[in-house]
C-alpha positions in Angstrom: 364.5 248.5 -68.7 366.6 245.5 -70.1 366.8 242.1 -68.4 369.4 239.8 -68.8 368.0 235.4 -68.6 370.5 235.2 -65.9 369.0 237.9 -63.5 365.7 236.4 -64.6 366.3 233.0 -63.5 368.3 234.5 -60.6 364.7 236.5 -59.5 362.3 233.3 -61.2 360.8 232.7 -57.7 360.1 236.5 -57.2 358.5 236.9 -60.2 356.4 234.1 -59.9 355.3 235.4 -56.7 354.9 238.3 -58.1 352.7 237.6 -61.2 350.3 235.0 -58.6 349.8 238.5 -56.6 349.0 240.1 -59.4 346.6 237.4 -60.7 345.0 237.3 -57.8 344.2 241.0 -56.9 342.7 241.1 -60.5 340.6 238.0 -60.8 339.3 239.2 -57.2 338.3 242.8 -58.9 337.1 241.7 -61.7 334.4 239.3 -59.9 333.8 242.3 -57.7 333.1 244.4 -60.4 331.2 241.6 -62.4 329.3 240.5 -59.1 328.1 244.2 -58.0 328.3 246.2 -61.8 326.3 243.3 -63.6 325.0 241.6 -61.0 326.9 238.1 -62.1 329.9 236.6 -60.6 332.1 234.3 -61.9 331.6 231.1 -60.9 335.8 230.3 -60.6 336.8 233.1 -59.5 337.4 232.1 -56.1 338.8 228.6 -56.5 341.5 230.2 -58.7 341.9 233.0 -57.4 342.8 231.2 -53.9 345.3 228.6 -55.7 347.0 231.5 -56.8 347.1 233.1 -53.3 349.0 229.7 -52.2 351.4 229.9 -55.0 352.1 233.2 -54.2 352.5 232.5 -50.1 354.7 229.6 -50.6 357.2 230.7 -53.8 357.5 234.1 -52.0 358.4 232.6 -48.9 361.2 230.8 -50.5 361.9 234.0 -52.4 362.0 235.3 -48.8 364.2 232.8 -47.5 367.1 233.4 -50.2 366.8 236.8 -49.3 367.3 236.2 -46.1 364.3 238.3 -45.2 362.7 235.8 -42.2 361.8 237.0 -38.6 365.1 235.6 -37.2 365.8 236.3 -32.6 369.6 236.3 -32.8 370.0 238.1 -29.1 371.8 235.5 -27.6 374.0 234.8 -30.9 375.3 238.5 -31.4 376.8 238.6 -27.8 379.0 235.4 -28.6 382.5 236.0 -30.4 383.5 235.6 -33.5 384.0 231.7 -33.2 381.0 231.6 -31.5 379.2 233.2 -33.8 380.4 231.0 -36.7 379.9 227.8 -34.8 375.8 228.9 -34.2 375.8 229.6 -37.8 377.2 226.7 -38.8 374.9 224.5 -36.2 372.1 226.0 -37.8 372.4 226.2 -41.5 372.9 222.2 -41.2 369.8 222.1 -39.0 368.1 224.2 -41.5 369.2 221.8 -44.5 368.3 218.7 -42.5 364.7 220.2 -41.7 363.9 221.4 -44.8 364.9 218.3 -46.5 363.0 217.0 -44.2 359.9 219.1 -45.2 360.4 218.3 -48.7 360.2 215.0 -48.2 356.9 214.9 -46.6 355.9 217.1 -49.5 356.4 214.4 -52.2 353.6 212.1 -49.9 351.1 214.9 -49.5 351.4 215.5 -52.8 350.6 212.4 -53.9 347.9 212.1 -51.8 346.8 215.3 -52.6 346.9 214.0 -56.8 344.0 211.8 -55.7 341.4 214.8 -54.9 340.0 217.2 -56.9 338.9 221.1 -56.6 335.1 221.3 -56.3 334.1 223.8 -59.0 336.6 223.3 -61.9 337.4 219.3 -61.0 341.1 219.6 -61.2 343.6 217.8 -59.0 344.6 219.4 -56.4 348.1 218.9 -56.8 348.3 221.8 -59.4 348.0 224.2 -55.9 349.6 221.5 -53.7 352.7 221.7 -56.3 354.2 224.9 -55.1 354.9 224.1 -51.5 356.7 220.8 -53.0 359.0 223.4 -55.0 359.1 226.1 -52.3 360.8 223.4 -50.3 363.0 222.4 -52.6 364.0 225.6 -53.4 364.6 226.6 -49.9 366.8 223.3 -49.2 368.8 224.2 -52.0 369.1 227.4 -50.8 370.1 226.2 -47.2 372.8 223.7 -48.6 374.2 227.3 -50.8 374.5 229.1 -47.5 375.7 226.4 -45.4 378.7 225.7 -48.1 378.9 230.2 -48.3 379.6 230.3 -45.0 382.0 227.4 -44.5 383.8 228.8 -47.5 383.8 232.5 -46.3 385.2 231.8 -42.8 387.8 234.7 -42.9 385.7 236.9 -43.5 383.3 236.6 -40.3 384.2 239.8 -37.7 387.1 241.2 -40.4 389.4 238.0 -40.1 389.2 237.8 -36.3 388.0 233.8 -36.6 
């Protein structure tokens, strides 16, 4: 299979997600096959294995959310009309972009607070795990100011033109 940079940087969330999954499923065997086969474990196994977890939840979640792919209740929405519609979607894309800017601004302080303190068994800073939920937010602010401007921009094409 052949992949282009551009559908790699397109997917780059996804496949971080992706290879933290996969990290994690194999440190996790490994130190139960270590723990049980040879009777050791591996002392970091856990540690890592749960910062990986995190990087995992909170990339894929913004992977999710360019996707569109989040639990969304739109029963009252899809009864409006057309201009209806677009005015809700409208409403709440802005929303969207002011709370998640929002949330990524409270990110920069916890991070910085969370710089301070380190992991107990391998004494790094916290902020390597505390890291991705700073970029998952920024990622999925960018990715609410994209649709907000998409949908703005594609007006005529809500309900085939009936706006």
């Amino acid at each position: 299979m052949k992949y282009s940079i551009k559908s790699i940087l397109k997917n780059l969330d996804e496949i971080v997600a992706g290879i933290c999954i996969f990290a994690t499923t194999t440190i996790v065997l490994v130190n139960v096959f270590t723990r049980y086969l040879l009777n050791t474990g591996i002392y970091w196994t856990e540690e890592v294995s749960t910062g990986l977890f995190v990087w995992a939840v909170f990339i894929g979640s913004a992977a999710a959310y360019k996707k569109h792919m989040h639990v969304g209740v739109d029963m009252v929405v899809k009864r409006l009309p057309p201009r209806g519609k677009f005015i809700t979607k409208i409403i709440v894309d802005f929303l969207l972009i002011l709370i998640n800017g929002y949330i990524t601004q409270m990110t920069f302080t916890y991070l910085s607070i969370s710089y301070k303190k380190v992991t107990p068994v391998l004494e790094l800073s916290s902020a390597w795990i505390s890291g991705s939920i700073l970029i998952s937010f920024i990622l999925i602010t960018i990715y609410s100011i994209y649709f907000f401007i998409y949908d703005i921009r594609h007006i005529e094409e809500i309900e085939g033109g009936k706006f």
